[in-house]
C-alpha positions, -999 to 999 in steps of 0.1 A, spaced: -12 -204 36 10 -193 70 34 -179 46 8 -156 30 -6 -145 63 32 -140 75 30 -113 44 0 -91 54 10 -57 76 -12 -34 92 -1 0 96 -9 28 118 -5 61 113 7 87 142 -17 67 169 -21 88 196 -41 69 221 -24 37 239 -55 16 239 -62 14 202 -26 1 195 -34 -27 218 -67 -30 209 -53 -32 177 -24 -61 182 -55 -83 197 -73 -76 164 -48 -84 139 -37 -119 160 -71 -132 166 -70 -134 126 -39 -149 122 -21 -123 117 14 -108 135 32 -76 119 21 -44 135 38 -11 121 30 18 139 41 54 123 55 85 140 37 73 172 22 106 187 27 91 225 62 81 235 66 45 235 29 37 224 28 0 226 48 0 260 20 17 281 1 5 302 -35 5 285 -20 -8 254 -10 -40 276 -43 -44 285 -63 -39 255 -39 -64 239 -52 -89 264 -33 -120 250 -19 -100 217 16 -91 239 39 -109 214 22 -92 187 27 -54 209 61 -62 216 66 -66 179 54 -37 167 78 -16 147 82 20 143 89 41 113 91 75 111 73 81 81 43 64 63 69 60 30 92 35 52 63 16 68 55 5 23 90 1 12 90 -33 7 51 -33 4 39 -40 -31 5 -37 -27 -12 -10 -6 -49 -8 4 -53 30 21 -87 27 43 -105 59 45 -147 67 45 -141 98 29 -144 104 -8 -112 123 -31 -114 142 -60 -78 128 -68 -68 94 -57 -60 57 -62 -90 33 -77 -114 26 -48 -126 -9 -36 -149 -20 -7 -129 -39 20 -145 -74 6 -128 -62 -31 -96 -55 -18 -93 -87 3 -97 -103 -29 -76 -86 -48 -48 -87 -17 -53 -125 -17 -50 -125 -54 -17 -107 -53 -3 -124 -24 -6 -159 -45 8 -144 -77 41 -142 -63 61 -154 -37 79 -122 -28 44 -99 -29 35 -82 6 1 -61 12 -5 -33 35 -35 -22 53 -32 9 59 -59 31 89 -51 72 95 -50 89 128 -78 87 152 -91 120 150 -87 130 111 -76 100 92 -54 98 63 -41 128 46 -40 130 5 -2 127 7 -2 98 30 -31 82 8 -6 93 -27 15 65 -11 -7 36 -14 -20 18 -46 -61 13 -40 -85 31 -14 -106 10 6 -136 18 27 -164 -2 51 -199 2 35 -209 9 68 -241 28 81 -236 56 56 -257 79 88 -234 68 108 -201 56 93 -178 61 119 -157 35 131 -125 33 154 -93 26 139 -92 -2 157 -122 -17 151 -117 -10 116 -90 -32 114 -105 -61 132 -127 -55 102 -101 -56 75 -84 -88 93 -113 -102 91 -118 -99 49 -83 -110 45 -86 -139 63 -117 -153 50 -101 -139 14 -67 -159 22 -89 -193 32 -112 -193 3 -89 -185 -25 -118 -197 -51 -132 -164 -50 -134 -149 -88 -116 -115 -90 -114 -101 -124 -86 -104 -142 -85 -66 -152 -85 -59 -114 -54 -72 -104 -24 -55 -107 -4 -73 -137 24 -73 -111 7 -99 -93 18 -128 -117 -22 -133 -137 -17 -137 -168 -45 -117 -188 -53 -147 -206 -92 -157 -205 -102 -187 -188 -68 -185 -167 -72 -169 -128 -102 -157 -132 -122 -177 -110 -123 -205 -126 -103 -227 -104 -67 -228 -122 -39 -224 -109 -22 -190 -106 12 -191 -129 41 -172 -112 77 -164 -125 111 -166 -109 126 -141 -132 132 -115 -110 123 -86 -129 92 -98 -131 83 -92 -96 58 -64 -83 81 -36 -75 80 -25 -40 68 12 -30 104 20 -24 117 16 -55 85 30 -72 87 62 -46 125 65 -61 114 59 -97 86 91 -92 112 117 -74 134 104 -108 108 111 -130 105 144 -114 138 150 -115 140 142 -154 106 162 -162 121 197 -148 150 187 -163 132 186 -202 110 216 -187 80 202 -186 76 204 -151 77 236 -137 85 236 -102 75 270 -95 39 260 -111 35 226 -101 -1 222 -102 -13 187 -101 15 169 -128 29 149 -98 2 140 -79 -12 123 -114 19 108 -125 23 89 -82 -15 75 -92 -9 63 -121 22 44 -114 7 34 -86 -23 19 -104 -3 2 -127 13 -19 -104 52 -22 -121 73 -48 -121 108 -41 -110 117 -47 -149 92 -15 -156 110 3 -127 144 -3 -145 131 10 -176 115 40 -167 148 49 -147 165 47 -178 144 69 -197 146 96 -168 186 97 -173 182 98 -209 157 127 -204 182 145 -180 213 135 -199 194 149 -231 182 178 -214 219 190 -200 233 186 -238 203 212 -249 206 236 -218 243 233 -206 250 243 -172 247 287 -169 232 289 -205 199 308 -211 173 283 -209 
């Protein structure tokens, strides 16, 4: 189960205060867990200062450790599963799950296949996550917490979600519905087979069959983009919410890297097709 636990990151976006980054590394590693990514840090060399040290209290390996990424999109590129933790509700977004539901479902997904990795994924102290940064991830999750008083530091939040995937990672005999896991993951939607009924999860070594990871699935929507204002049924002057719709639906569909392939090759038929209709400095 190491390996699984060794496959788990929790990311932070644009922390701004010292002490929640460390309080944060002593979180994650009193749950077994090591990889800290911290995103477009708003405090120069967050994990280096010296409150961050001392909230870590122990967790120093775990600060040291930390890496930075400019942007949320390079903390997921190899991430094939992310869980964006928010309290507040969207009008447009990814399927939400409790944390206890998405520990499942992360657990699920990390035994389906060897090469899966999950995210957690908190927003800034003050604010939280933005839509865009939420587009990025594949479920919402959110702590049923004291709904008159639902506020909770990132950090502690965390702790929280450590927590989940822990005891989600250790008792694997949990049922999760079949329909809830991301086909990606390796279930086969079979009945009687991984749906809590004690058998053992089937996985593939074909290589296409693996979940695809946010990067090439972030490179497979800017395609798609590409190919749909190619055909002109995007109109980039009139956006409206096309995009946006097309990022969650991929993203709830959890692709294989064989789907990726495919629906890359539809975008360049689209735009191949679309350059033999309206040649280059002909009237569209």
């Amino acid at each position: 189960m190491t390996l699984a636990f060794d496959r788990v990151r929790f990311v932070m976006t644009e922390p701004s205060h010292p002490g929640n980054v460390g309080s944060a590394a002593r979180a994650i590693k009193t749950m077994g867990f090591m990889e800290l990514a911290l995103v477009a840090p708003r405090t120069g060399e967050i994990s280096a200062q010296p409150e961050a040290i001392a909230l870590a209290s122990g967790a120093a390996d775990v600060l040291d450790a930390a890496i930075l990424y400019p942007t949320l999109a390079d903390a997921l590129a190899p991430v094939t599963l992310a869980f964006a933790m928010t309290a507040r509700e969207r009008d447009l977004g990814p399927p939400t799950l409790d944390i206890r539901e998405a520990a499942r479902l992360a657990a699920s997904h990390l035994a389906g296949h060897p090469d899966a990795r999950v995210a957690i994924v908190v927003g800034t102290e003050r604010s939280g996550l933005t839509n865009a940064q939420i587009a990025l991830c594949h479920r919402v999750c959110h702590i049923p917490a004291n709904p008159a008083y639902s506020s909770l530091n990132v950090a502690q939040a965390l702790q929280l979600a450590a927590w989940e995937v822990r005891y989600a990672l250790l008792n694997p005999s949990g049922a999760v519905p079949v329909a809830a896991l991301p086909v990606a993951a390796g279930l086969p939607n079979a009945p009687g087979v991984g749906a809590g009924d004690g058998s053992a999860i089937r996985t593939s070594s074909d290589p296409g069959r693996r979940p695809a990871s946010s990067e090439a699935v972030q490179a497979l929507i800017t395609h798609l983009e590409q190919a749909l204002e190619a055909v002109k049924f995007l109109d980039p002057a009139h956006p409206k919410k096309l995009m946006p719709r097309m990022r969650h639906l991929f993203g709830r569909s959890a692709l294989t890297q064989d789907e990726v392939d495919m629906w890359r090759g539809v975008c360049t038929a689209m735009i191949a097709t679309a350059h033999r209709a309206y040649p280059p400095g002909k009237p569209g």
